[in-house]
DRENNUGU-836213 format. One record per residue (C-alpha): residue number from 1; residue in three letters; chain; x, y, z. Coordinates in nm, 3 decimals, padded with zeros to 5 digits. Layout:
! residues N
SITE     n   res   chain        px        py        pz
SITE   NUM   ALA       A         X         Y         Z
...
END
This chain:
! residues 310
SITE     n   res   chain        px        py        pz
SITE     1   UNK       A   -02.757   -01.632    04.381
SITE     2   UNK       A   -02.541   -01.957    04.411
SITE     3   UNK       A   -02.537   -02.168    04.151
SITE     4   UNK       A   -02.469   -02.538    04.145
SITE     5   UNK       A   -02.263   -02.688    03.801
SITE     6   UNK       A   -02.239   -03.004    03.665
SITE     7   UNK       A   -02.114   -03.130    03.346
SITE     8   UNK       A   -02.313   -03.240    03.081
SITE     9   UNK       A   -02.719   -03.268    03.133
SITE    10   UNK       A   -02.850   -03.556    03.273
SITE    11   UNK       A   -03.070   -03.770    03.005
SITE    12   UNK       A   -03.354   -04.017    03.066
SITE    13   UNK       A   -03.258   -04.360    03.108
SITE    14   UNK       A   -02.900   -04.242    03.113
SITE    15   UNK       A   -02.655   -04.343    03.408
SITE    16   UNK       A   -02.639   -04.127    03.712
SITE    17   UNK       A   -02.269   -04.152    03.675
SITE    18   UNK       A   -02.251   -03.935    03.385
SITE    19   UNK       A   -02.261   -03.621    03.582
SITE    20   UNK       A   -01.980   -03.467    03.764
SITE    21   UNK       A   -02.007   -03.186    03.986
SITE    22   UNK       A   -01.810   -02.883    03.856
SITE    23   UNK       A   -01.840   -02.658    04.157
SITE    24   UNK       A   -02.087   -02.396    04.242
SITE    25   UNK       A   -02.088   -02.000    04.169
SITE    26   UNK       A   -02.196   -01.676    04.312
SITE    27   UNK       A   -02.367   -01.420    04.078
SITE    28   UNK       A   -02.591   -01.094    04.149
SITE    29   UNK       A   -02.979   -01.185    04.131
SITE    30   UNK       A   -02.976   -00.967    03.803
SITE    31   UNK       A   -02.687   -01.170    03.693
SITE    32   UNK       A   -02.709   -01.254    03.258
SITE    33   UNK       A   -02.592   -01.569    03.079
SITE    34   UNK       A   -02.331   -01.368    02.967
SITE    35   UNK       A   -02.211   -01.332    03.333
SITE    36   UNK       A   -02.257   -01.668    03.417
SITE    37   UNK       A   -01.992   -01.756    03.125
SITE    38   UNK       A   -01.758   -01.502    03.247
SITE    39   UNK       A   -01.753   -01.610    03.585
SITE    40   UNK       A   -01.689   -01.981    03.470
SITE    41   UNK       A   -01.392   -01.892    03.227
SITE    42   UNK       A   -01.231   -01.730    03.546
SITE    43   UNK       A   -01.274   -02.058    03.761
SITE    44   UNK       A   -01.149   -02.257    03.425
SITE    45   UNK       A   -00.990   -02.076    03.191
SITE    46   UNK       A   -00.971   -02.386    02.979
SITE    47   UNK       A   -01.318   -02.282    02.872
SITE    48   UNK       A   -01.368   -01.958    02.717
SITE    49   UNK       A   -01.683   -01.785    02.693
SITE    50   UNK       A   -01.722   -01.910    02.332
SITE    51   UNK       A   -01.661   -02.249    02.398
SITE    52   UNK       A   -01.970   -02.267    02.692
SITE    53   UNK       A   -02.325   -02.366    02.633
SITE    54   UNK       A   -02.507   -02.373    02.969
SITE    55   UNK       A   -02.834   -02.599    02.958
SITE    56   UNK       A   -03.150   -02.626    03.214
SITE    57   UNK       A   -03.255   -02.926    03.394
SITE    58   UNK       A   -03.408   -03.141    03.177
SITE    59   UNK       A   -03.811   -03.153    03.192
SITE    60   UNK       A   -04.103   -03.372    03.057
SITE    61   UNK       A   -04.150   -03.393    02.702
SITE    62   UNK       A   -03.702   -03.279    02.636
SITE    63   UNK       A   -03.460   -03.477    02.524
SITE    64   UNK       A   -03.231   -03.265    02.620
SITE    65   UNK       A   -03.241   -02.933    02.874
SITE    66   UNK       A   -03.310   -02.558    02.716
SITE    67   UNK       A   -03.031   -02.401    02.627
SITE    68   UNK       A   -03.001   -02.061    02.789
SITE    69   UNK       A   -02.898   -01.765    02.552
SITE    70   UNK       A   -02.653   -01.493    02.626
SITE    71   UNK       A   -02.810   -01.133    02.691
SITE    72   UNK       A   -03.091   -01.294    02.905
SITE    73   UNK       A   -03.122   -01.270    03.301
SITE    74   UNK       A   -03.078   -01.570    03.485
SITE    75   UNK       A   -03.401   -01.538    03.680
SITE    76   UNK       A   -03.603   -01.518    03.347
SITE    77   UNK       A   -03.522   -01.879    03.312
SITE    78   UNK       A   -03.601   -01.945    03.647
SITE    79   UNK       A   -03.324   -01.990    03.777
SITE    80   UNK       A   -03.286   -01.908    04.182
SITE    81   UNK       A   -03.080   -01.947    04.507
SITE    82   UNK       A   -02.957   -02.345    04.472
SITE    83   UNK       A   -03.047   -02.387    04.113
SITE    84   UNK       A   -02.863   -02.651    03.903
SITE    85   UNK       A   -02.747   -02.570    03.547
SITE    86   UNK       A   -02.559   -02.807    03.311
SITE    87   UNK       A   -02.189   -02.749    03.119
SITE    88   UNK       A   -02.170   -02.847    02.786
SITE    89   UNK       A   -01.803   -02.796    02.622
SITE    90   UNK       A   -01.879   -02.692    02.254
SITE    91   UNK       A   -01.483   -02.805    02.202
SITE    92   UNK       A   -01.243   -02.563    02.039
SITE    93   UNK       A   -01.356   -02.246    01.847
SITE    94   UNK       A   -01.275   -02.072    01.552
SITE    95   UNK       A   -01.444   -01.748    01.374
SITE    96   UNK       A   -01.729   -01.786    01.146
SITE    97   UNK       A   -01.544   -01.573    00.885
SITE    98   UNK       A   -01.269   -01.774    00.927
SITE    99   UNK       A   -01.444   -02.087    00.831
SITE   100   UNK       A   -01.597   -01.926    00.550
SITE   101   UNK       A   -01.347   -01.742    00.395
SITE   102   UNK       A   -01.162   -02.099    00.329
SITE   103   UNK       A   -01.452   -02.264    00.255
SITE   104   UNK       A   -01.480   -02.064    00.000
SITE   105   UNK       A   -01.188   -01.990   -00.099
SITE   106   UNK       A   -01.071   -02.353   -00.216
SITE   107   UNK       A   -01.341   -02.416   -00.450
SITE   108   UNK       A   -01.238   -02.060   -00.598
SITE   109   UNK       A   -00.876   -02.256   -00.664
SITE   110   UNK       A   -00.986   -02.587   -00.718
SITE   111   UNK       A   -01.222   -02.509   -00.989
SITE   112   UNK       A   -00.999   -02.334   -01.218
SITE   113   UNK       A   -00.704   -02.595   -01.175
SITE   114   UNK       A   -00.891   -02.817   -01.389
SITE   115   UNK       A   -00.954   -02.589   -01.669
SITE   116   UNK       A   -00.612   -02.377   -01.648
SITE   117   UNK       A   -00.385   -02.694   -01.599
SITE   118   UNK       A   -00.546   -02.994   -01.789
SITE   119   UNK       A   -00.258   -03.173   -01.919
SITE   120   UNK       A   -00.167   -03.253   -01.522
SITE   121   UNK       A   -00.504   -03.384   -01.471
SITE   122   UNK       A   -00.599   -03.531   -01.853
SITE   123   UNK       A   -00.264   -03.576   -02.013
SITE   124   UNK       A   -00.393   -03.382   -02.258
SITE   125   UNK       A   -00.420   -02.992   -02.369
SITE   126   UNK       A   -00.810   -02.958   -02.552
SITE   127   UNK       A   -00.950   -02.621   -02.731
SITE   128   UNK       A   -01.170   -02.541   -02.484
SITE   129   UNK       A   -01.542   -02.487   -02.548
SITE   130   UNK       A   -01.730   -02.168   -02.516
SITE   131   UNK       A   -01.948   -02.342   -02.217
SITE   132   UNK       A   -01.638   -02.466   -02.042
SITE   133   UNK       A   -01.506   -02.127   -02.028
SITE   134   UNK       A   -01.867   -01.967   -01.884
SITE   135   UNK       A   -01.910   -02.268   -01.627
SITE   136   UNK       A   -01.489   -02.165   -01.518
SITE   137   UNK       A   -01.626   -01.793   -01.544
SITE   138   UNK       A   -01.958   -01.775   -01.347
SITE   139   UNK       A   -01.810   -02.075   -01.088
SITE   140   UNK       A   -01.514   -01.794   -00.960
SITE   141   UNK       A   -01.785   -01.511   -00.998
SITE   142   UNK       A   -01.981   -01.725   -00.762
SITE   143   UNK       A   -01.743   -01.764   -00.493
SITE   144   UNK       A   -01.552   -01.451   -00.510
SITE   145   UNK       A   -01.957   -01.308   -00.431
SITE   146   UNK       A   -01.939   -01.562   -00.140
SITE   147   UNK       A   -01.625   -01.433    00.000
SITE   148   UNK       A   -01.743   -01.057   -00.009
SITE   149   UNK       A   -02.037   -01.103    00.185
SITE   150   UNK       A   -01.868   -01.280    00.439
SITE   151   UNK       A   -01.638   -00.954    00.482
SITE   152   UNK       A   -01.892   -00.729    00.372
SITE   153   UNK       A   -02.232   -00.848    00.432
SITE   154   UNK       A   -02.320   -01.082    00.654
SITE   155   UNK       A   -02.330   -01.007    01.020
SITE   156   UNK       A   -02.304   -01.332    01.243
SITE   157   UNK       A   -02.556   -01.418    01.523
SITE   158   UNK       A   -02.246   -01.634    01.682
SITE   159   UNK       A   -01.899   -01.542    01.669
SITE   160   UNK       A   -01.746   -01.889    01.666
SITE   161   UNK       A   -01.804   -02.258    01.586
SITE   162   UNK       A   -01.622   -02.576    01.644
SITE   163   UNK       A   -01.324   -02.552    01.419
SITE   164   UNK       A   -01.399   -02.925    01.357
SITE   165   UNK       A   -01.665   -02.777    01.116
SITE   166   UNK       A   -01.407   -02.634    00.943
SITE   167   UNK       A   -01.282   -02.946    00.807
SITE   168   UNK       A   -01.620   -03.091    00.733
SITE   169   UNK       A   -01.723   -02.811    00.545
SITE   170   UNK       A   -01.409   -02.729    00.384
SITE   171   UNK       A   -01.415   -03.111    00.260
SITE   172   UNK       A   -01.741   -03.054    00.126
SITE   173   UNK       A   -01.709   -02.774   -00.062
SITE   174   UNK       A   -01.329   -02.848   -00.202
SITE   175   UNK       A   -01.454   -03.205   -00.271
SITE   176   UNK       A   -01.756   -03.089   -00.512
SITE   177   UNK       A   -01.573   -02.800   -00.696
SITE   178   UNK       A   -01.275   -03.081   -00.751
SITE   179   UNK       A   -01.575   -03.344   -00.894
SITE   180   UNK       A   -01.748   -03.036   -01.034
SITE   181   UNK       A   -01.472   -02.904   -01.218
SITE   182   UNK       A   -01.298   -03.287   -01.342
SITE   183   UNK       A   -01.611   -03.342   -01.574
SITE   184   UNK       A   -01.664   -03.033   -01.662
SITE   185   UNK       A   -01.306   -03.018   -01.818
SITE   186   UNK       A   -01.245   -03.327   -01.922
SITE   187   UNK       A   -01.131   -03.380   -02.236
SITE   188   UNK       A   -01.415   -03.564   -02.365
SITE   189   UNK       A   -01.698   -03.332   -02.184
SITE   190   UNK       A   -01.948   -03.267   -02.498
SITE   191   UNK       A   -02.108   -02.939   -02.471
SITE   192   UNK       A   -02.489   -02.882   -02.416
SITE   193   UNK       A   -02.650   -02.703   -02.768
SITE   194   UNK       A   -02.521   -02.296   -02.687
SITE   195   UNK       A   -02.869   -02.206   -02.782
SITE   196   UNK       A   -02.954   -02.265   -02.360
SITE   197   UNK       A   -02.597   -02.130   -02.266
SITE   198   UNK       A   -02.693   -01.744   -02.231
SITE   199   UNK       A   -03.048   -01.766   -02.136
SITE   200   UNK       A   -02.950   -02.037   -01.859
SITE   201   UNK       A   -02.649   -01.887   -01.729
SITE   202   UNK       A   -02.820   -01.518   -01.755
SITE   203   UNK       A   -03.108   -01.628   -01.470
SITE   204   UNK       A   -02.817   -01.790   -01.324
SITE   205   UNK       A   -02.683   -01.526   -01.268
SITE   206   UNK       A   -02.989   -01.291   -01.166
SITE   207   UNK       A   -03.063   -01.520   -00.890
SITE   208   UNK       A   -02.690   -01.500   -00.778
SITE   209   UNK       A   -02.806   -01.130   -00.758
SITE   210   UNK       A   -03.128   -01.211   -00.602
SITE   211   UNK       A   -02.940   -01.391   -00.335
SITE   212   UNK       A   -02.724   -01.077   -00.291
SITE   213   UNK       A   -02.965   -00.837   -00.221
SITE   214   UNK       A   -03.159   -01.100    00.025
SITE   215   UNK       A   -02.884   -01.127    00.234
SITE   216   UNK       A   -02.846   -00.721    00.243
SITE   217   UNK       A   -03.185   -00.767    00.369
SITE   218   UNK       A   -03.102   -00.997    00.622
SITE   219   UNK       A   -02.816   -00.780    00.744
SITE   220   UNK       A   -02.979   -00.468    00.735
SITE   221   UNK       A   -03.285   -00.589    00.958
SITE   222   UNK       A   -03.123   -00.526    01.259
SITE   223   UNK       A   -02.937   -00.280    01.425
SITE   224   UNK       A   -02.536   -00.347    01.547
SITE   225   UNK       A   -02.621   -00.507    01.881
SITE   226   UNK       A   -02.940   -00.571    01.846
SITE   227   UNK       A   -03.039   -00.986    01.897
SITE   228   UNK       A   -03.439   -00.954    01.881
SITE   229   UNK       A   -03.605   -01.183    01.609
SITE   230   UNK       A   -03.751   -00.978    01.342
SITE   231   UNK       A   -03.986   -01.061    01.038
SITE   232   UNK       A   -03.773   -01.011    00.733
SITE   233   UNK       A   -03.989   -00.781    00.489
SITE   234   UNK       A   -03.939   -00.680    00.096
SITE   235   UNK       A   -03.858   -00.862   -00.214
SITE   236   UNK       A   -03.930   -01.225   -00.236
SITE   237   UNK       A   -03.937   -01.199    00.190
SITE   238   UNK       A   -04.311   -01.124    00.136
SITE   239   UNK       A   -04.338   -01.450    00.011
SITE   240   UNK       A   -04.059   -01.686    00.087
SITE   241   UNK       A   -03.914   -01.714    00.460
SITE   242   UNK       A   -03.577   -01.821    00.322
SITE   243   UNK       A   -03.552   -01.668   -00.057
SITE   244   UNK       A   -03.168   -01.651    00.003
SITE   245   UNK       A   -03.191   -02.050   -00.046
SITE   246   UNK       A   -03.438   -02.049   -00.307
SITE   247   UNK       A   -03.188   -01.793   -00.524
SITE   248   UNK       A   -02.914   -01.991   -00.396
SITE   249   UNK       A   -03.047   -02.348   -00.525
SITE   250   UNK       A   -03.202   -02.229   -00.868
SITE   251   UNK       A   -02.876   -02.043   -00.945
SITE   252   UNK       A   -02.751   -02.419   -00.931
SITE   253   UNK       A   -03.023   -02.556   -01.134
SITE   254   UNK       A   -02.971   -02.276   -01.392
SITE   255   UNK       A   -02.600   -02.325   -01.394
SITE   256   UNK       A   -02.643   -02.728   -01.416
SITE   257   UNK       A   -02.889   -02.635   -01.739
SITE   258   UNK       A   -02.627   -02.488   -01.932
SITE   259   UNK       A   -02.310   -02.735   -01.796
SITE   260   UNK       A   -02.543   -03.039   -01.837
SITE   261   UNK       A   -02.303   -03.204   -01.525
SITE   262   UNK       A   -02.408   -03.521   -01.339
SITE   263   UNK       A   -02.184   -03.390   -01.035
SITE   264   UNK       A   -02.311   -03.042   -01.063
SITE   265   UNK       A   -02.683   -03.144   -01.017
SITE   266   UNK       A   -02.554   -03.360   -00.700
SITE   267   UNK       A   -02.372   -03.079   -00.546
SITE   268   UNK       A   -02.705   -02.883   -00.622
SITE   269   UNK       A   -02.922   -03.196   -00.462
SITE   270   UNK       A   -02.665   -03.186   -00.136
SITE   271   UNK       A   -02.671   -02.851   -00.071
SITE   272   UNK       A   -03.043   -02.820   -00.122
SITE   273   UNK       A   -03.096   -03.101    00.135
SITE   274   UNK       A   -02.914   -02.909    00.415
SITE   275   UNK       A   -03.072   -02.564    00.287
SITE   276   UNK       A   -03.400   -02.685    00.379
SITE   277   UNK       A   -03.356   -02.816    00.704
SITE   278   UNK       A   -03.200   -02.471    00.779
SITE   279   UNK       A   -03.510   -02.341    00.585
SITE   280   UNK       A   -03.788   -02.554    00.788
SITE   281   UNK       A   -03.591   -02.434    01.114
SITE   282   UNK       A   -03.600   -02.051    01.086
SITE   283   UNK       A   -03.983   -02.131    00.946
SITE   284   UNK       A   -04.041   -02.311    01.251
SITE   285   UNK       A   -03.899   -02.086    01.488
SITE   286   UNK       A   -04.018   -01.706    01.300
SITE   287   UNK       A   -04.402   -01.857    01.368
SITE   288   UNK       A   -04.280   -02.007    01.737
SITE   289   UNK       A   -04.164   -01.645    01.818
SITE   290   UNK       A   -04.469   -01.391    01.624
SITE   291   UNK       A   -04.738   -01.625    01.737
SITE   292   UNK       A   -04.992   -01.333    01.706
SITE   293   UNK       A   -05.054   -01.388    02.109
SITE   294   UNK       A   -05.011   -01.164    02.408
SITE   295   UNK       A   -04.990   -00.859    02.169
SITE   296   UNK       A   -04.668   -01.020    01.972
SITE   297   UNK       A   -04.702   -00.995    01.572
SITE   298   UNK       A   -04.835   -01.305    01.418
SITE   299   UNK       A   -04.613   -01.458    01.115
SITE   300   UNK       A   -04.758   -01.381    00.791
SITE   301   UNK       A   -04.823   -01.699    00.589
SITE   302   UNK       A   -04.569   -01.810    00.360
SITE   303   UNK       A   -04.367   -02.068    00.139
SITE   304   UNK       A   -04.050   -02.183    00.352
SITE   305   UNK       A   -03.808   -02.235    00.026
SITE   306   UNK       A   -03.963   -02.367   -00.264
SITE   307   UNK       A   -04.266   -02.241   -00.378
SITE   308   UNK       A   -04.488   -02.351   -00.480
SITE   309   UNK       A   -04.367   -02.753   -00.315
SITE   310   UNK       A   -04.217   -02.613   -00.012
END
């Protein structure tokens, strides 16, 4: 099977120009995706395996071309003697532990830098309050959680991203714990009544757990090398697609109860926002893929995030 490469797909309306031929390959009719990556990085080595994405010809309806995924055939995309496919250069990569390990790890610093060292950042040394010292407590508890699954836990569907994520997400999570963590601290921060301290920080920190065991779930749904889509069963899974987000954003709310922090409610608000267009995307694509047709499983029906608003 020869293939014919060009760089970047072609898009409606756009100029002709914007293609350049990249050469053409020879692969086995049984040939994979995977294959067809290899076989590239050996004609440029510039371009790893990692750093490919390999896109159909763009058809009615598309924006933009399929995207075809590793582990497949190149026939079952239809792809024969002649066929074009597109080069897209996903730029340079880095590991998705990587990324978040220090994502992680700098709001586990920042955080405490405010309460540990406030005469550098107030010019002043207060008594701290019982709440300031929960908020420092349960924020490091949070991330050092974090951190652990991302050794421990999770079990990536990619191996790599752009490292330029690593900046933009490392800016947004350093950013907020340094906001976070200013007011918090600062010297004239006036404690909520303790009275909702406990209760709100205790079902903060059972949907921390919550979280936890969801993404034990999640990992535990598939076998080591297995890629098929599955429908995540138990716990809240019976009722929520994503209840790994839901834990995730009331653990927030319950933490911003007992801090009473502007800042904390808009780091909750931010991460919410990208949470659920993660969360409408898996819902989308879990009732896309177990349609209940040609003998496949239909997806069971169920909140995406929030019940009972979304």
């Amino acid at each position: 099977m020869k293939l014919l490469l060009e760089r970047v797909p072609p898009r409606k309306g756009g100029a002709e120009g914007a293609k350049r031929v990249l050469g053409t390959l020879d692969l086995p009719r049984n040939a994979t995706v995977d294959d067809l990556k290899k076989e590239f990085a050996q004609l440029k080595s510039k371009y790893y395996a990692e750093r490919q994405e390999w896109r159909l010809p763009l058809q009615d309806g598309q924006r933009r071309g399929e995207a075809i995924k590793g582990g497949k055939t190149l026939e079952s995309y239809g792809l024969k003697d002649g066929s074009v496919v597109y080069f897209k250069d996903l730029g340079t990569q880095i590991g998705y532990s990587t990324v978040f390990f220090w994502e992680y790890f700098g709001p586990l610093v920042v955080y405490p830098l405010f309460f540990l060292f406030p005469s550098v950042f107030y010019g002043a040394t207060p008594e701290r309050s019982l709440t300031q010292k929960l908020a420092c407590m349960y924020w490091s508890f949070h991330y050092v959680k974090r951190i652990f699954e991302t050794f421990f836990v999770h079990r990536f569907s990619h191996g790599t991203m752009p490292v330029r994520n690593l900046f933009r997400n490392c800016s947004y999570y350093w950013g907020f714990a340094a906001l976070v963590s200013y007011f918090i601290n600062h010297p004239l921060y006036t404690a909520p009544d303790e009275k909702y301290l406990y209760p709100a920080l205790g079902c903060a920190l059972l949907c921390q757990l919550g979280n936890l065991y969801s993404h034990i779930l999640l990992t535990n749904l598939r076998k080591p090398g297995e890629t098929a889509y599955k429908i995540p069963r138990g716990f809240l899974f019976n009722f929520i697609t994503c209840p790994n987000y839901t834990c995730e954003i009331l653990g927030w709310f319950f933490f911003n109860v007992a801090t009473q922090s502007l800042m904390g409610y808009m780091f909750m608000m931010a991460g919410a926002y990208q949470m659920a267009l993660w969360a409408i995307a898996k819902h989308k694509r879990l009732r896309k893929t177990f349609d209940g047709k040609d003998g496949r499983e239909k997806y069971p029906r169920r909140f995406i995030m929030l019940p009972p608003f979304f």
